[in-house]
C-alpha positions in Angstrom: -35.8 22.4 -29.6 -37.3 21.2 -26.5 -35.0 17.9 -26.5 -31.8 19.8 -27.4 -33.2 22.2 -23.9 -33.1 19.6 -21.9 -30.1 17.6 -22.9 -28.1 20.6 -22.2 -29.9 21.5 -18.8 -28.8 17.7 -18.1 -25.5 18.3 -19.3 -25.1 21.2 -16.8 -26.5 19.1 -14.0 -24.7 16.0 -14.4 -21.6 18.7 -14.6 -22.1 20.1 -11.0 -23.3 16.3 -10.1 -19.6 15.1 -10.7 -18.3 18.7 -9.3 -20.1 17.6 -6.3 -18.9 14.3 -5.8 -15.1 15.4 -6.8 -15.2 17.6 -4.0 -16.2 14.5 -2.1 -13.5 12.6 -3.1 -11.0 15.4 -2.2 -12.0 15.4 1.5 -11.7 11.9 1.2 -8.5 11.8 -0.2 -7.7 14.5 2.2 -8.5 12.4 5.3 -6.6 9.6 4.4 -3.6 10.9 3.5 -3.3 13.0 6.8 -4.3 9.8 8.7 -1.6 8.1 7.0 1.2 10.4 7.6 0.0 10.8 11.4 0.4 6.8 11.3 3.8 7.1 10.0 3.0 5.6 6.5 4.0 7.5 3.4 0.8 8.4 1.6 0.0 7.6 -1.6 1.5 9.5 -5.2 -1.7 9.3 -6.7 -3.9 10.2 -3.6 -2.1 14.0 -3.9 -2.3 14.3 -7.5 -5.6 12.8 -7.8 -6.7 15.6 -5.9 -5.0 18.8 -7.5 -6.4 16.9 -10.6 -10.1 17.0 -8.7 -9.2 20.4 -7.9 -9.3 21.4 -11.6 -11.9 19.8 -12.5 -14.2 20.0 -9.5 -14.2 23.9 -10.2 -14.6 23.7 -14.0 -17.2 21.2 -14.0 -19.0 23.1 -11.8 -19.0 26.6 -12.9 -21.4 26.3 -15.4 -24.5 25.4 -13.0 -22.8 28.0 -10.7 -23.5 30.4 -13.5 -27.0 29.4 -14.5 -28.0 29.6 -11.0 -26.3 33.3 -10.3 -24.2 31.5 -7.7 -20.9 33.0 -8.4 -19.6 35.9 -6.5 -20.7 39.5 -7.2 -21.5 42.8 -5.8 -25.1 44.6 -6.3 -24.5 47.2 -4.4 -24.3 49.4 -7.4 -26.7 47.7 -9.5 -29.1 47.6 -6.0 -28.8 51.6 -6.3 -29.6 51.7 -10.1 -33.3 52.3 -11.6 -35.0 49.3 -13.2 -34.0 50.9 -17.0 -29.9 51.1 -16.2 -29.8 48.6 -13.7 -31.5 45.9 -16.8 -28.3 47.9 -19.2 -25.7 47.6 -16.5 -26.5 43.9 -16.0 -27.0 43.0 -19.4 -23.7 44.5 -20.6 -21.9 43.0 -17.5 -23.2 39.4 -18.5 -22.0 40.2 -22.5 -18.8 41.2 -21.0 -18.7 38.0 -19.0 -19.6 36.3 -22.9 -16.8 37.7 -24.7 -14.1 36.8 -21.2 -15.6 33.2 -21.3 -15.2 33.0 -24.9 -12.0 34.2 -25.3 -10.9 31.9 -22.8 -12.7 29.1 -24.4 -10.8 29.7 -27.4 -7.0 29.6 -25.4 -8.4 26.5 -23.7 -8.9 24.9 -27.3 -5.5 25.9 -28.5 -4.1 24.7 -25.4 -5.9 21.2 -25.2 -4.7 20.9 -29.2 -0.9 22.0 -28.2 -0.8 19.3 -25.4 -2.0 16.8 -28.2 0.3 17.6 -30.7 3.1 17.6 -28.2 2.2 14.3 -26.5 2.3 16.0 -23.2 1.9 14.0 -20.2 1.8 14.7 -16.4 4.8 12.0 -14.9 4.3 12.6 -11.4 2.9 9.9 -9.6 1.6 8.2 -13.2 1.7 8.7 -17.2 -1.3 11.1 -17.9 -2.3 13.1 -20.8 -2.2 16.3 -20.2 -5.4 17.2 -22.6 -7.4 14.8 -20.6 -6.8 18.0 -17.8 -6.5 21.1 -20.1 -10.0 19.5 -21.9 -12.6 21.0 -19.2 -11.1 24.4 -20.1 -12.7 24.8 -23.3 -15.7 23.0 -22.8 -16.2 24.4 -19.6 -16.1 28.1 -20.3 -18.0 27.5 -24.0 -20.8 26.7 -21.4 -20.7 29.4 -19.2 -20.7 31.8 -21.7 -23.8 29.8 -23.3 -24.8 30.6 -19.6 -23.8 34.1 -19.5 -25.3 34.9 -23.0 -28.9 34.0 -21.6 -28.7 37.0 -18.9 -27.4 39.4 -22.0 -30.9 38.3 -24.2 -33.0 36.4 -22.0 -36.0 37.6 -19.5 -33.9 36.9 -16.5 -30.9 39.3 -15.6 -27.7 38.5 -13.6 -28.0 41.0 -11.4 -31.5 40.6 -9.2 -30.5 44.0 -7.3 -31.5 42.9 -4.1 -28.3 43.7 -2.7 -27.5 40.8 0.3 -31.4 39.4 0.1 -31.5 36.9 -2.2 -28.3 34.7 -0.5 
């Protein structure tokens, strides 16, 4: 089980790793297409869709670490104010809740990367591409986080650390 461990915590790293470097490649592309239009040039077709694709991709690829590392946006205020007993209950069903939303949406990704394949959708704007090769880090994407999510609902760690504003 060890192996399996790591591959995954890999998996999740080389995830935000790509995130990282897509987000690189969007102030990039950002750069030089301002810089071309202040030159007078047209800029690019791909250089705009490239980066709504990057845009897409950049934040699913990235949410899983974001969850594994509690770096997503939430309020402790409440759970802060909560005894050690409910504040464990309140986060543990928050992060099931969190399961079941990331697993439904999981699902609908998988239906909607299999409807694009069956139709032979593709995205014809600046060139031919399949529109599953977009609609694919849906699924995968929130099957991971709620992997993620599920080990704050059974796991020694909880989401909430209820150190309301400290831990940032």
């Amino acid at each position: 089980m060890p192996v399996l461990s790591r591959a995954y915590r890999i998996l999740i790293d080389a995830m935000a790793v790509i995130a990282g470097l897509t987000l690189v490649w969007l102030m990039v592309s950002i750069v030089v297409s301002v810089a071309m239009r202040n030159a007078g040039i047209q800029p690019f077709a791909w250089l705009f869709t490239s980066a709504e694709y990057g845009m897409l991709y950049m934040t699913m690829l990235g949410a899983p670490w974001l969850v594994r590392e509690r770096g997503h946006v939430h309020i402790e205020l409440v759970t802060s104010a909560l005894p050690g007993a409910a504040q464990r209950f309140v986060s543990r069903v928050v992060a099931l809740l969190c399961v079941l939303v990331c697993a439904l949406l999981a699902w609908k990704g998988v239906d909607l990367v299999l409807i694009n394949i069956e139709r032979n959708d593709f995205d014809v704007r600046a060139y031919f591409f399949p529109r599953w090769l977009l609609t694919v880090t849906l699924p995968v994407s929130f099957t991971l986080m709620a992997v993620e999510f599920a080990r704050f609902v059974s796991g020694d760690e909880l989401l909430h650390t209820g150190q309301a504003g400290i831990h940032e």
